[in-house]
C-alpha positions as CSV (number, residue, x, y, z in Angstrom):
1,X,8.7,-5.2,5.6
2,X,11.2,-5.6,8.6
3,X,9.7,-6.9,11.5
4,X,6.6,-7.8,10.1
5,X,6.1,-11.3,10.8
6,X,5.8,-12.6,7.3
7,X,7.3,-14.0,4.1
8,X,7.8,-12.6,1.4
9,X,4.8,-14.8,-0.4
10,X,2.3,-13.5,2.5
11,X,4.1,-9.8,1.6
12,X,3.3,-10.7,-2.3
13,X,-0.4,-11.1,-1.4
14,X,-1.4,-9.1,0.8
15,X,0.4,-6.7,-1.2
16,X,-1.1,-7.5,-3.9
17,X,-4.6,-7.0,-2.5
18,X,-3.8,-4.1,-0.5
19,X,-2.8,-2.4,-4.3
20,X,-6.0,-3.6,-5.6
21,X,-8.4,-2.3,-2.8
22,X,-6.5,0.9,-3.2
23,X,-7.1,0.7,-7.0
24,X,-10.8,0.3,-6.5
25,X,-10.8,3.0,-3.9
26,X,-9.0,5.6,-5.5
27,X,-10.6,5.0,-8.8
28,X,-7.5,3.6,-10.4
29,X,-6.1,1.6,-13.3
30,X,-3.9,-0.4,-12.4
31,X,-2.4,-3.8,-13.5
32,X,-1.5,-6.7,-11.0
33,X,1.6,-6.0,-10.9
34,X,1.6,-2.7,-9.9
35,X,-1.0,-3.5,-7.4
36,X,1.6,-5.9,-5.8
37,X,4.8,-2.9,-6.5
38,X,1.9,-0.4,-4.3
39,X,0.5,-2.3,-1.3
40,X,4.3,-3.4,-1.0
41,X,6.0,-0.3,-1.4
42,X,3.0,1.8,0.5
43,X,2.9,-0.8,3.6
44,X,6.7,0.2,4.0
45,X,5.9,3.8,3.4
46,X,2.6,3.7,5.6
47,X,4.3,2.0,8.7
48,X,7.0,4.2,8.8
49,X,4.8,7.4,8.8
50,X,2.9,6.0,11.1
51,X,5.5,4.6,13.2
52,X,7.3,8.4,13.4
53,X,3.2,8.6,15.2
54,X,3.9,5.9,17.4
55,X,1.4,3.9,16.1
56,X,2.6,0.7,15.2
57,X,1.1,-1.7,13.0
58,X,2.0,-5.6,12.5
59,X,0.5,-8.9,11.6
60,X,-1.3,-9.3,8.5
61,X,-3.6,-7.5,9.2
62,X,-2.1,-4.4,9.9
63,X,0.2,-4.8,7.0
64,X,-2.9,-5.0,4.8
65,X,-4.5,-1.8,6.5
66,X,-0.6,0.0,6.0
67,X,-0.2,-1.2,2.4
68,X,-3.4,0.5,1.2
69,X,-3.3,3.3,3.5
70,X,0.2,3.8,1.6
71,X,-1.2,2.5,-1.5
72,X,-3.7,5.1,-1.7
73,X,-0.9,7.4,-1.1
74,X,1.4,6.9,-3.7
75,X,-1.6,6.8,-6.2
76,X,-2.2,10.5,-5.0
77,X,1.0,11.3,-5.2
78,X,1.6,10.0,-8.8
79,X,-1.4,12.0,-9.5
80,X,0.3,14.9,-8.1
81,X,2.7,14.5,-10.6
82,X,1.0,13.8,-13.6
83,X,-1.8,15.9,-13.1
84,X,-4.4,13.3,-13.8
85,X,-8.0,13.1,-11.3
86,X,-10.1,10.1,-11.3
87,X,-13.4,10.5,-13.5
């Protein structure tokens, strides 16, 4: 979330919607508060894969594209994991 442009709150929300669109994408179950935990968390992973591209995302728009780009990558990988598809 460095160099973002905005607050936390904004972070909370889009966040929060970036874990739900990647829910409904990926076929998910996931709670709100994990929704929040993965748009968050995958934002911060998504722009730094994709800054290592040079492609550099910002605004609130582009931290809602990187947190369910990231999103839907951490879902994957959990599956991974736990060896669980969606149905």
């Amino acid at each position: 979330m460095e160099n973002t442009g905005i607050g936390w709150i904004a972070a909370i929300i889009i966040g929060g919607l970036a874990g739900w669109l990647a829910e409904m994408f990926m076929k998910s179950n996931t709670g709100v508060i994990m929704n929040i935990i993965l748009g968050i968390v995958g934002a911060i992973l998504a722009n730094a894969l994709l800054s290592f591209f040079g492609v550099i995302l910002t605004g609130w728009l582009g931290y809602l594209l990187a947190g369910f780009i990231g999103a839907c990558i951490l879902i994957a990988v959990g599956r991974m994991f736990r060896g669980t598809r969606a149905v």
